[in-house]
Residue, then its C-alpha position, 0 to 999 in steps of 0.5 A: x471506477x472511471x474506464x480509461x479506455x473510452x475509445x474502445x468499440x463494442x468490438x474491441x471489447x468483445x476481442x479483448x475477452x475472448x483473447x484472454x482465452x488465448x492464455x491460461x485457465x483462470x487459478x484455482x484456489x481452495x480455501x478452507x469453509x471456516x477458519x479453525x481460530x474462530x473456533x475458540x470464541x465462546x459460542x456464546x458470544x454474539x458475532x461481532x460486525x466485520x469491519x467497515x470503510x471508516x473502521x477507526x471510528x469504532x475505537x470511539x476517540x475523535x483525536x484518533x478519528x483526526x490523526x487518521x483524516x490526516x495521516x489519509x491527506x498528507x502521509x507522503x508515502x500516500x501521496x507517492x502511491x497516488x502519483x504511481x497508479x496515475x502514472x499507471x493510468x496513463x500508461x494504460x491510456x498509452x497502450x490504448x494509442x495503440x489500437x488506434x490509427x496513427x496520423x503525420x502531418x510533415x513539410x519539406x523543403x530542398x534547394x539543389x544545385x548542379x554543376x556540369x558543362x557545356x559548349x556556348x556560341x563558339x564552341x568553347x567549353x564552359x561551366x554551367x550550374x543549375x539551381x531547382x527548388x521544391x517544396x512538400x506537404x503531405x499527410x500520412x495515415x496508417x493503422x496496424x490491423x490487429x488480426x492476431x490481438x497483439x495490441x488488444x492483449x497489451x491494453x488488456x495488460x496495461x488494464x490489469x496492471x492499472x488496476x492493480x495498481x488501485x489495489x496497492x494504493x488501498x492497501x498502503x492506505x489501510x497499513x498506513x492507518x493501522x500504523x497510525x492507530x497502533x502508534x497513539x496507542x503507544x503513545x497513551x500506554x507510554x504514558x499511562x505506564x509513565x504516570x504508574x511508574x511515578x505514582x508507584x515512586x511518590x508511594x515508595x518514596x513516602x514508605x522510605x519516609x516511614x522507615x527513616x523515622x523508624x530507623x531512627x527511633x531503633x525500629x529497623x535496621x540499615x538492611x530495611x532501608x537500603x532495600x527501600x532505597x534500592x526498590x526507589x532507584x529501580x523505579x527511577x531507572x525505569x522512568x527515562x526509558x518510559x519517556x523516551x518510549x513516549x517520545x519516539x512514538x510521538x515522533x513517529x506518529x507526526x511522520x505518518x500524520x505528514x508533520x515534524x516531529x518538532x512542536x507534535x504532540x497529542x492530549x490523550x493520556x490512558x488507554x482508557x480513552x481508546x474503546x476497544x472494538x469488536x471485529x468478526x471474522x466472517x468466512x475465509x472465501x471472502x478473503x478472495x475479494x475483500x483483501x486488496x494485496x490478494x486482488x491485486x495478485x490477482x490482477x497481476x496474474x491477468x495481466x501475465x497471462x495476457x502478456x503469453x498472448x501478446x508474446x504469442x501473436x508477436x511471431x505471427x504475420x502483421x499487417x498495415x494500411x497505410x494512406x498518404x495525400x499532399x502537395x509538390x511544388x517548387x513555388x511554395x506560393x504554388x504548394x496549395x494550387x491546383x495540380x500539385x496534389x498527390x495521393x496514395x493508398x497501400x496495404x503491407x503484409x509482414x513475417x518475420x523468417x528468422x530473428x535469432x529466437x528472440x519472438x521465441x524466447x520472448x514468448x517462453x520467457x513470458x510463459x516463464x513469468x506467469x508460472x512465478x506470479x501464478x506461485x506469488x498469488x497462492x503464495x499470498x493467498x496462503x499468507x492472507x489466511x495465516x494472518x487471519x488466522x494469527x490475529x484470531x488466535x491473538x484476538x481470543x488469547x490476549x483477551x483471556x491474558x487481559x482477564x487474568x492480568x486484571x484478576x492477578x493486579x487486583x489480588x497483588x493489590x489487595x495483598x499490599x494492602x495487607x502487608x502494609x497494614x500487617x507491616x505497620x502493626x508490627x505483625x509483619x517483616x518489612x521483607x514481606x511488605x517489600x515483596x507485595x510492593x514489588x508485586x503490585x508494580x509487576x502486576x500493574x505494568x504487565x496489565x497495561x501491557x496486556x491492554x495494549x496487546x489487545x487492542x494491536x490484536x484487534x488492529x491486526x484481524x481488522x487488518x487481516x480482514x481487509x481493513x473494512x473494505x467492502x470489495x468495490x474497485x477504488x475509483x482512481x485519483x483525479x487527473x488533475x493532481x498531476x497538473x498541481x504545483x509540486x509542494 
């Protein structure tokens, strides 16, 4: 991470430390030894890794890997993050000003005219007029000593607020490629699903076939062939809703790659083509330092805790040096010459005696605000640990869902098969085989289901974790974006 604050002496920096000292105590916070979802795993499961910087490679599909690269660069809701932590940035530069002296360069110009009276050789009363002309240049310094550490603790706050900016930014970053992950996922279980549901209708559409040529030959009855027509138009009614599904997904995925929905699309085509990773959870104190929402909260509250010192030295003395050299002339020819030269040095010294209580309450109004963000970190801390521990449990339960989902389609399949082949050796009411149909539709559609929710699960805990950052400060965007065309 670049320090943006270069000008700062070995002494600055010192001061700036121990002015922390002048708010309050760093936060404590208690966090459980292990988290209690960890403990429905099967012992016997090796630990899966946690999850790294370039986590979506794990999922195994280099179309996914390609959505996420450029999702990264042109996502505009990423660009605008960008663009806030460089205004924080400067911000933070800005602040740093402060520490610093001041310098003013000014030129000035006058022409006077002076009307009055006078006697002339006669004694006779006259008007007179005077015209006079002059001319300044001066230079002007003047630095606030900063006794008390009021600017130190404003560019300590600036600092913290930059800093936390950088976090923000990680964590936009990581939602925005969960989002992209979750939403291809859709896309193929839209799909796969769509393709089942048309298969499914082929297959129904050649059993109604079957009993057409019984009906007529006197093998069934209209009841037979009307419930088969109506299975056959259920399964019609559900293929729109499967393709508009699909389509919103790929719309929404062209959004977060930063493209228009017109023209998108992607050549995957089952979940199938997506392998599903293994993420460990780790312990709950890593949380601390490898959720960036959790260290940007933290980053806030050093910065409240800097603005109660800033408020703080606000109602103490100030004081000032101040230098100033030019020239005088009333021959703008003559304003560099010898002799029209000035200079001078002073000190102030300043106390505000009454303000109406506004330093006061300025004071007890940011002592007021680091009590909220104190609440708003163990706020965020607690609901770190609640979605981890959430997307563990989800973790373990939809993987035992997948299981017995997958045990529960192969056994509906198996009995379709036996109605079918009891059904057409005349063994078998046709209701039967309707029923074991139908079955094997339910089952298989909550299968594919069961798949997508596995692996939105497995999203969600690495999500949880941190999004496979590995706890470093984000080294900030370059300066030079904001001297780049605006697209």
């Amino acid at each position: 991470m670049r320090f943006p604050y270069r000008a700062v002496s070995a002494v600055s920096l010192i001061a700036l430390t121990l002015s922390a000292c002048a708010g309050y105590p760093p936060a404590k916070i208690d966090v459980p030894v292990a988290f209690d979802a960890a403990q429905s795993f099967d012992a016997a499961t090796p630990a899966a890794p946690a999850p790294d910087k370039a986590w979506w490679a794990r999922f195994g599909n280099a179309e996914l890997t390609d959505l996420v690269a450029a999702a990264r660069a042109n996502n505009h809701d990423l660009k605008a993050t960008v663009a806030r932590i460089l205004q924080a940035e400067v911000q933070a530069f800005a602040a740093q000003g402060a520490l610093l002296p001041s310098v003013d360069a000014g030129f000035s110009a006058s022409r006077n005219e002076r009307q009055g009276q006078t006697l002339d050789s006669d004694g006779n009363v006259v008007g007179a007029t005077s015209v006079s002309t002059s001319y300044g240049a001066n230079l002007r310094a003047s630095y606030q000593l900063d006794i008390f550490g009021q600017q130190r603790n404003s560019v300590a706050s600036a600092r913290q607020r930059f800093e936390s900016s950088l976090y923000d930014g990680l964590t936009v970053e990581i939602t925005l490629v969960s989002n992209v992950i979750t939403t291809y996922l859709q896309v193929l279980s839209a799909r796969e699903r769509l393709e089942l549901a048309e298969r499914r209708l082929k297959n129904a559409e050649t059993i109604l076939q079957l009993l057409e040529t019984q009906r007529r030959v006197g093998a069934i009855s209209d009841l037979e062939l009307a419930q088969q027509r109506s299975a056959i138009a259920s399964q019609r009614a559900s293929i729109p809703g499967l393709r508009l599904s699909e389509r919103q997904s790929l719309n929404a995925l062209a959004v977060l790659v930063g493209r228009a929905p017109e023209g998108f699309s992607v050549t995957g085509r089952s979940l199938a083509d997506v392998s599903l990773p293994q993420v460990g959870a780790g312990i709950p104190s890593d949380l601390l330092e490898r959720r960036p929402d959790l260290r940007a909260a933290a980053s806030d509250l050093k910065a409240a805790n800097f603005d109660v010192a800033t408020a703080r030295a606000a109602r103490l003395p100030s004081f000032a040096l101040t230098a100033q050299g030019g020239s005088s002339s009333n021959l703008i020819s003559e304003l560099l010459s010898p002799g029209t030269y000035f200079w001078s040095l002073g000190g102030s010294a300043a106390q505000t005696l009454f303000a109406g209580g506004r330093l006061y309450n300025q004071e007890r109004g940011a002592k007021a605000n680091y009590r909220a963000v104190l609440e708003t970190y163990h706020q965020t801390v607690l609901s770190a640990l609640r979605d981890t521990e959430n997307a563990l449990t989800a973790v373990s339960e939809n993987s035992r869902q997948y299981v017995l989902a997958q045990e529960a389609y192969e056994q509906a399949e198996y009995a379709y098969k036996l109605a079918e082949l009891r059904y057409r050796a005349g063994a078998e009411p046709f209701q039967t085989m309707l029923t074991a149909q139908n079955s094997v539709f339910q089952t298989q559609e909550s299968l594919v289901q069961s798949g997508l929710t596995r692996f939105t699960a497995v999203i969600g805990l690495t999500q949880a974790l941190g999004g496979g950052w590995d706890g470093a400060t984000p080294e900030p965007p370059p300066m030079a974006l904001l001297e780049a065309p605006l697209e």
